[in-house]
N, C-alpha and C positions, 0 to 999 in steps of 0.2 A: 360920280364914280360909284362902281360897285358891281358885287357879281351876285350871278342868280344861279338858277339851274333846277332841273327836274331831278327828284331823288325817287329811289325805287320803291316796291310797295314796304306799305310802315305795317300791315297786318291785317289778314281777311275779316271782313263786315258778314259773309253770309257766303255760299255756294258761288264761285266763280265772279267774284266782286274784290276788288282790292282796293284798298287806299292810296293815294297819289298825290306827293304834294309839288311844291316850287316853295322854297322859299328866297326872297329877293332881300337885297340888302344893300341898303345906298346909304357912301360916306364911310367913315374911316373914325376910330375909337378912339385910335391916338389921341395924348395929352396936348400935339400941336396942330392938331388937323383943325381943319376951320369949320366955322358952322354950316350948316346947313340952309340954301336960297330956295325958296320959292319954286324954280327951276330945276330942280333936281333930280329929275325923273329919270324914270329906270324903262327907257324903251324897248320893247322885245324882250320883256323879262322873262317870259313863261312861256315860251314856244311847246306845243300839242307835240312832246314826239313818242306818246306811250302806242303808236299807230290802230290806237282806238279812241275814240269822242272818252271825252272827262266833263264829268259833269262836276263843275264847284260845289262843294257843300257848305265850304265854312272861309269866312277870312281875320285872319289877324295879326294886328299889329303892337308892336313894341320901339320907344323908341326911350335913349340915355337921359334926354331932358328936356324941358320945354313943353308944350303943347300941340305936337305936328299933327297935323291931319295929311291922309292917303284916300283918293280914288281909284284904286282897281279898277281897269276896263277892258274891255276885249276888244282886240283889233283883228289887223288881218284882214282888211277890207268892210270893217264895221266899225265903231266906235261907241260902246254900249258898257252904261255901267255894271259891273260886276256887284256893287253892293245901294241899298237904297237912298242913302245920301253919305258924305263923307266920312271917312274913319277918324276919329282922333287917340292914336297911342295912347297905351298905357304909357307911365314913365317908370322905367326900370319894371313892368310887367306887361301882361299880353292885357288886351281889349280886342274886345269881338263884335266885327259890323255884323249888321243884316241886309240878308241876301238880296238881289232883286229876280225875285222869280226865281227860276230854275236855271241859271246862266252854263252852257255846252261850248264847251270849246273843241273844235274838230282836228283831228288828226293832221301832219302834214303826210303826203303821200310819198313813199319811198324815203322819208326826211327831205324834202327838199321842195315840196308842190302842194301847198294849197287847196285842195280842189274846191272847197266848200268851207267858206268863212261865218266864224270867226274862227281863226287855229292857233291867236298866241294872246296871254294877260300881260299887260302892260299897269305900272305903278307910278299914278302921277300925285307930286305935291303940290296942293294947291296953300297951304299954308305950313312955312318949315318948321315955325315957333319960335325962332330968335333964338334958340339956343341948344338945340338938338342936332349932333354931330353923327351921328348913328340912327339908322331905323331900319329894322326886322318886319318884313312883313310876308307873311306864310299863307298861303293859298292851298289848302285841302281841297280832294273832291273825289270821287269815286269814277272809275273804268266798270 
């Protein structure tokens, strides 16, 4: 469980350049909610709809407790990691992967079409940490 979404720009970098992020969040904070599996992934988190290519700059994550680590990857008819090997959370603060390459996520056309893949980041756990109910993870990049 958990919601994502594209937020608008955070503030100009240089002459016709803006910031653009998604942040994704999977699980629930609450005192009863359960931990977090292995399985937890946050499919179609980051769908392209600024209808211009985002190029990622930066990714990071935070999670409540534990150890989780995050894979970032771009889908949409690819499947490519967005960072050069696993994230592993801050606990109660951010941690910042590194990049792989220069990863571009393209637009979807009209919102609805694809034309040219990859167009959305998707956020998968490959280990939740046994104890981590909550995790933030924030996708920067520049239009």
């Amino acid at each position: 469980t958990g919601t994502t979404g594209p937020t608008g720009p955070t503030g100009p970098t240089g002459p016709g350049t803006a910031i653009k992020t998604c942040v994704v969040i999977i699980g629930d904070p609450g005192a009863s909610s359960p931990v977090l599996a292995n399985d937890n992934d946050s499919p179609v988190a980051c769908p392209n709809n600024f209808n211009t290519d985002w190029t990622i700059t930066s990714v990071g994550c935070w999670a409540d407790a534990g150890s989780p680590t995050v894979t970032p990857i771009l889908t949409g008819g690819t499947s490519t990691s967005i960072l050069s090997g696993a994230l592993t959370c801050g606990t109660a603060s951010w941690a910042a992967g590194s990049l792989n390459g220069t990863p571009v996520v393209h637009s979807f056309t009209g919102g609805a079409t694809c034309s040219s893949t990859p167009c959305s980041a998707d956020v998968n756990i490959p280990t939740a940490g046994g104890a981590a109910k909550y995790i933030v993870v924030k996708i920067a990049g520049t239009i």
